[in-house]
N, C-alpha and C positions, 0 to 999 in steps of 0.2 A: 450482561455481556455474553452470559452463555446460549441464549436465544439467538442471539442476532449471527453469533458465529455457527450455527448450527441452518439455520437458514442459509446461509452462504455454502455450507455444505450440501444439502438441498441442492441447491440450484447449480452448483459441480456436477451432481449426478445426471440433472438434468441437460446442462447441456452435452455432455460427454455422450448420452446415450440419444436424448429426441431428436437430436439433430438430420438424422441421414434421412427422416423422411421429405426433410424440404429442398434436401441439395440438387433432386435432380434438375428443380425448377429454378433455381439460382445458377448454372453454373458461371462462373466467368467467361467459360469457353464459347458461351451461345449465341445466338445471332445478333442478340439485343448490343449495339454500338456502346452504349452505357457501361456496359457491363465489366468487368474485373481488368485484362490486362488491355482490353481495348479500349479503355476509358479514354478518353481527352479530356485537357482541362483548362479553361481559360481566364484569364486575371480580370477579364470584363464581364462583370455578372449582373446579370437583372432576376424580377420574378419572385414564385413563390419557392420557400422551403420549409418542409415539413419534418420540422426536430422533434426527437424524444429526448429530454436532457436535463438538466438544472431542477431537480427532484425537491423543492420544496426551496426555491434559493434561498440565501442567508442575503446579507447586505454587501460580501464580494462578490455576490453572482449577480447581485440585480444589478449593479454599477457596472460588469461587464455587460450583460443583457444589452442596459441602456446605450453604452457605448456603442456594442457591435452597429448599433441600431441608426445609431447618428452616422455612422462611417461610413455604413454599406446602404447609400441613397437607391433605388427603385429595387432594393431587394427587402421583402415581407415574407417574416417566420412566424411559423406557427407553429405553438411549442406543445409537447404533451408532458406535462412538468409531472412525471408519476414515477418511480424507481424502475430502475433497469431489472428485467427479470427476465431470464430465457427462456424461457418455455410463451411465455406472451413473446418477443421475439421472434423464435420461429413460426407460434401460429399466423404472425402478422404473415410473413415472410411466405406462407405456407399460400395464404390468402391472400395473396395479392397487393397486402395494404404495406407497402415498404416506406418507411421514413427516407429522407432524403442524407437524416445525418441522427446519430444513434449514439449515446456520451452512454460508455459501460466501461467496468474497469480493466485495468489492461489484459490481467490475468484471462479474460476469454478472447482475445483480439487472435492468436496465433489457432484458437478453436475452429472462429468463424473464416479467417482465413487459408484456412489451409480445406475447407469443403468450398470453398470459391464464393462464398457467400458474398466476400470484401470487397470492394476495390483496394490496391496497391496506392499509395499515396504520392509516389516520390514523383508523377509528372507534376501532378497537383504543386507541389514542393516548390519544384522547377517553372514552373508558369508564375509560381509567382514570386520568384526570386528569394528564397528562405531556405536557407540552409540548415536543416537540422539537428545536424552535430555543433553549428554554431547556437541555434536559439537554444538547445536541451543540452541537459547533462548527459554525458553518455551513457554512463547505465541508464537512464530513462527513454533511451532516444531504443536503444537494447530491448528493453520491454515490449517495445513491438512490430521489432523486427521479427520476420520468420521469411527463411530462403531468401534473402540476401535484398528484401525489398521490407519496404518502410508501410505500413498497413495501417496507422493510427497517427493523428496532432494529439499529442498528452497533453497532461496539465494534474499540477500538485503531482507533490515529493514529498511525505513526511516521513521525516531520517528519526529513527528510533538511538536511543539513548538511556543511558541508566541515569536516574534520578535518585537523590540520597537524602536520606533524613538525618541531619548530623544530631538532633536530637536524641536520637536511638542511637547510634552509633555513636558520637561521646558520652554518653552514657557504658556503653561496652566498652569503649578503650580504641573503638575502630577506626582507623583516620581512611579518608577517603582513597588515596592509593593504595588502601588494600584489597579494595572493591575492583581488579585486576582480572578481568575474564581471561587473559592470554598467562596467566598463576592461578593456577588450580587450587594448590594445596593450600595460600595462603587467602584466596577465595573462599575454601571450606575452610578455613578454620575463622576465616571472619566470621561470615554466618552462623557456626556454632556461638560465637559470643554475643550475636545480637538476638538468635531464635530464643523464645521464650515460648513455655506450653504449662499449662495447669492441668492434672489429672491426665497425664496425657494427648492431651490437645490442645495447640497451637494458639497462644495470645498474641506473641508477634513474630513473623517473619521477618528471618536475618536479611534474604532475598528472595522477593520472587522473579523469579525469570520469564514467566508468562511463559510456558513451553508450547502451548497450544495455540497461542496469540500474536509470538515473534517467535515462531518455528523457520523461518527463512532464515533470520537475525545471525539464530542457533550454527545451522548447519552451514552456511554461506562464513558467515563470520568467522566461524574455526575449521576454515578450508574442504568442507562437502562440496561434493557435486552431486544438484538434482536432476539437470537439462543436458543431455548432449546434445552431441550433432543431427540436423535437421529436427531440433525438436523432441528426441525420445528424451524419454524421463530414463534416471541415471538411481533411481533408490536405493541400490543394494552395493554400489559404488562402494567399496571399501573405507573412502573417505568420512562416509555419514557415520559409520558407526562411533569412531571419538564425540562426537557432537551431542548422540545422543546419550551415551554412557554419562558423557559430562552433566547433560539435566539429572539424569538418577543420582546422581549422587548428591546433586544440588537438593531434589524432592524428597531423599531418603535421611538426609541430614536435619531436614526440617519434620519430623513428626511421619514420613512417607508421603505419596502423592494423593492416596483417598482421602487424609485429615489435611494436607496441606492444602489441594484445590478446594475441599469442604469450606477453612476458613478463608484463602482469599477471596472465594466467591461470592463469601458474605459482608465483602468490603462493598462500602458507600460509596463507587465509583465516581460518581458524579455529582455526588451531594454533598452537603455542608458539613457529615461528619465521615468524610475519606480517611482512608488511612492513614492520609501522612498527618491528617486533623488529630487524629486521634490515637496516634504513634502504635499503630498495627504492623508497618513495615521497616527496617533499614534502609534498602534499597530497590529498585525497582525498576524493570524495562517498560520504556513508555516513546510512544511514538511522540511528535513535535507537538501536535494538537494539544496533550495535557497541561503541558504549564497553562496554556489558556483555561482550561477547566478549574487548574488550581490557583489562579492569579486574587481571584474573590478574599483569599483566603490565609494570601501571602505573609500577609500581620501573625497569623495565628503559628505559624511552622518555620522551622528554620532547613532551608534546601540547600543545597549542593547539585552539584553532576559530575560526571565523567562520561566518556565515551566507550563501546562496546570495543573490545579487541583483541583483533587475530590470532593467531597462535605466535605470530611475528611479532608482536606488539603492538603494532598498529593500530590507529584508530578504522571502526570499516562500519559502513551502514550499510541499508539493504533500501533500494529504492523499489518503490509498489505508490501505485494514484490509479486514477480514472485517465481516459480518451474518448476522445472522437473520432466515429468509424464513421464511412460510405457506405451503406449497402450497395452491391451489387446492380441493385435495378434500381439505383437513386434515377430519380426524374429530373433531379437540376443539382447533379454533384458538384457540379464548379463553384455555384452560389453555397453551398453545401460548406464546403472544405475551403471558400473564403471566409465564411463565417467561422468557421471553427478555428482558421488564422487567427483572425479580426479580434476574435476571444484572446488569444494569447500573445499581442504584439504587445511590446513594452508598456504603448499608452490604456491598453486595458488595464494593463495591472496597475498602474499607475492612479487608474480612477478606483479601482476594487482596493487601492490602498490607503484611500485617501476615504471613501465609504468604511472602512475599517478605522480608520483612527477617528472617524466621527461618533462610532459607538463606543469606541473605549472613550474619550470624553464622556460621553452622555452617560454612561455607567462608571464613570469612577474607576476605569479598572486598567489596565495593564496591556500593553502592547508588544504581545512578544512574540512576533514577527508574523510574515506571510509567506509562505515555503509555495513557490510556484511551479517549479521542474527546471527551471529557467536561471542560472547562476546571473545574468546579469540582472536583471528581473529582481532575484534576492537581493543583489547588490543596492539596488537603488530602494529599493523599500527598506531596507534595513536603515540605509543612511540616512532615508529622511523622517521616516516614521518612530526606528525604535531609539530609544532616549532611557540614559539613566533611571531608576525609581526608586534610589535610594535605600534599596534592601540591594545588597552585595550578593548575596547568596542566591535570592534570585535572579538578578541580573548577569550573576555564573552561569546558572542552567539557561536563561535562554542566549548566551553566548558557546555554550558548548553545542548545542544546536547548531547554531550557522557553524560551526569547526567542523563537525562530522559529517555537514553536509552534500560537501567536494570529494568525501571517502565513499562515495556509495558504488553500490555494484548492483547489476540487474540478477537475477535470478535466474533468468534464460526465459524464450520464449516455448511453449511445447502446445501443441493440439491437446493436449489432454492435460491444460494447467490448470484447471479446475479441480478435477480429479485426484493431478497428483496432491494437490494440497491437502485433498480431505484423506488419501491415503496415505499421505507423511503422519495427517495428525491420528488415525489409527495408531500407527507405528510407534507413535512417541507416547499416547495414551496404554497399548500391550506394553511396551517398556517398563515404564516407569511404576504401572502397577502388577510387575511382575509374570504376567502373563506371558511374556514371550522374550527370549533373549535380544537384544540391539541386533545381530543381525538374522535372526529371523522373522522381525519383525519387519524390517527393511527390506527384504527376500519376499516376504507376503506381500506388503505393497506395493511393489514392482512389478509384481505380476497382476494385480487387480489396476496398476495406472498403464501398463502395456495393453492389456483389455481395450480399455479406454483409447488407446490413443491406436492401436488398430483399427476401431471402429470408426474413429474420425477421421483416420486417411484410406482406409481402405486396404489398408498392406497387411 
């Protein structure tokens, strides 16, 4: 887990900083008709398009693929199925070689729009009759706004949640509404009763809160602000500082943050003997996709959930997925951003849901749900696909899932959302192992994601 989030960091620096050498040859503003606010877009599309997207598909992406494919008669794509990376990105961009339609996650959408890279989406929208504050949730529809236009067709929402091992937890004595993120005091004192350590060092976590993993969760959900107006990042925002005080105390109650990230790190994330396999944790923040990871496995552990919440009490998610962007100098935007439609109209997901419960048959395993960005969309996959399985506990958690998924809120969008994410998780990494106070940690990051977002606008 830790590679892969460290790559993601990576690739923040990079596009926060390699960017300006390609923008002048992108602009929106240029003569090319194609191009950013003088795009037009039409609902009749023929021809070739040339995507970067769908990065190794699963069996929801080829069942969409196939669809788009049946639907959209005399239009041929040609896909470069390899991960989205920025810096390959701009060299394309640099070179001449522009995709037609570019699936990266939302987090760089307000980057590459705001150097004019993008086209604006909402005539596209408008041509073809799709409204999307109706198709999308609105924090998702949020994620890629920047300056009052719509820049991205999203898809997938996975709403993070706390998952609980009642195992561990009645064992302590701990019932589940204790596990209360919006009650501090009887949060820590849960935790104390489920954390266990020999010699010093951590055998199980009461909770982990993944501070560096559901860092949005953190400061969103207990009323931070990272994003202001047009975009600037907000870090030092007086708001952030409860948020993060709260993980230290969470990481300092557990053995501190160097032995407590030491041992969840060496959790089996993904394999047979995970921690709730092997009662390593109490509880735990986890985005939607887990229960699926841990469905194999459901015989062996006894689960729960609850939802994450606010200082209000509330239940509150934080929505984050992937999109589909234009480039600037797309060659056949319209066939472009029909297809990227075509991907997310009802009956795509309808066949990506039905391709989904063909493999949970064939594997024996568990169908706990398809999170698409798209509340109707869930609605209808939920009702026809997910179905009792006779373990209670876990048909809790993936019902507390669809509950928290109507609570989400966007993050905001910012020119420098790359950035600021890797200098929140500075921020919260000085923290928590002491290195720097909550708010001068916050104060230092603000200043190295204003850098950033300087550089990206110009100002």
């Amino acid at each position: 887990m830790g590679s892969k989030r460290a790559a993601a960091l990576a690739a923040g620096v990079a596009i926060a900083f390699g960017i300006a050498s390609v923008t002048a040859g992108c602009e929106s503003g240029s003569d090319d008709s194609s191009g950013g606010d003088a795009a037009t877009f039409s609902s009749n599309v023929s021809g070739a398009v040339s995507a970067w997207a769908f990065d190794n598909a699963d069996d929801v992406g080829k069942a969409r693929i196939q669809y788009a494919a049946a639907k959209l008669n005399g239009v041929t794509v040609k896909m470069d199925q390899t991960p989205f990376d920025a810096q390959k990105f701009t060299a394309r961009l640099a070179g001449g070689n522009v995709p037609d339609v570019v699936q990266m996650d939302r987090e760089y959408v307000a980057t590459y729009a705001a150097q004019g890279l993008l086209m604006p989406l909402d005539k596209c929208f408008s041509a073809n009759q799709v409204d999307p504050r109706q198709r999308w949730y609105p924090a998702v529809v949020s994620d890629v706004t920047y300056k009052n236009q719509i820049w991205a067709v999203p898809q997938f929402y996975q709403p993070p949640a706390i998952i609980l091992n009642t195992t561990v937890m009645d064992a302590a004595g701990v019932k589940p509404a204790d596990i209360d993120t919006s009650k501090p005091d009887a949060l820590l004192a849960a935790v104390a009763k489920m954390y266990k350590a020999s010699g010093g060092v951590p055998t199980v976590a009461g909770f982990d809160p993944q501070p560096t993993g559901q860092q949005y969760l953190w400061f969103i959900g207990l009323g931070g602000k990272l994003i202001g107006g047009n975009g600037q990042p907000t870090l030092d925002d007086p708001s952030n500082v409860y948020p993060l005080e709260m993980l230290k105390k969470l990481t300092d109650a557990q053995g501190g943050y160097a032995k407590f990230k030491s041992f969840t790190d060496s959790f089996d994330f993904f394999g047979d003997q995970n921690q709730y396999v092997r009662n390593q944790v109490g509880a735990e923040v986890n985005f939607q996709f887990y229960p699926n990871v841990l469905a194999p496995y459901a015989g062996k552990m006894k689960l729960a959930a609850v939802p994450f919440r606010g200082r209000d009490g509330r239940p509150v998610s934080v929505a984050t997925g992937t999109s589909f962007t234009i480039p600037a100098k797309a060659k056949n935007p319209s066939a472009a951003c029909k297809w990227a439609l075509t991907l997310t109209e009802d009956a795509s997901w309808d066949a990506a849901g039905a391709a989904r419960a063909a493999t949970i048959a064939k594997d024996k395993s568990i169908y706990t749900g398809l999170f698409t960005g798209q509340p109707e969309a869930d609605k209808t996959l939920r009702d026809k696909y997910v179905k009792p399985t006779g373990n209670a506990g876990f048909d809790q958690v993936i019902s507390t899932y669809y509950d928290v998924v109507s609570a989400g809120r966007s993050v905001g969008s910012s020119p420098a959302g790359q950035q600021l994410k890797q200098e929140l998780t500075n921020a919260i990494t000085a923290t928590l192992t002491g290195q720097k106070t909550a708010p001068k940690a916050l104060a230092d990051a603000q200043a190295a994601t204003m850098a950033a977002y300087k550089s990206v606008t110009g100002s």
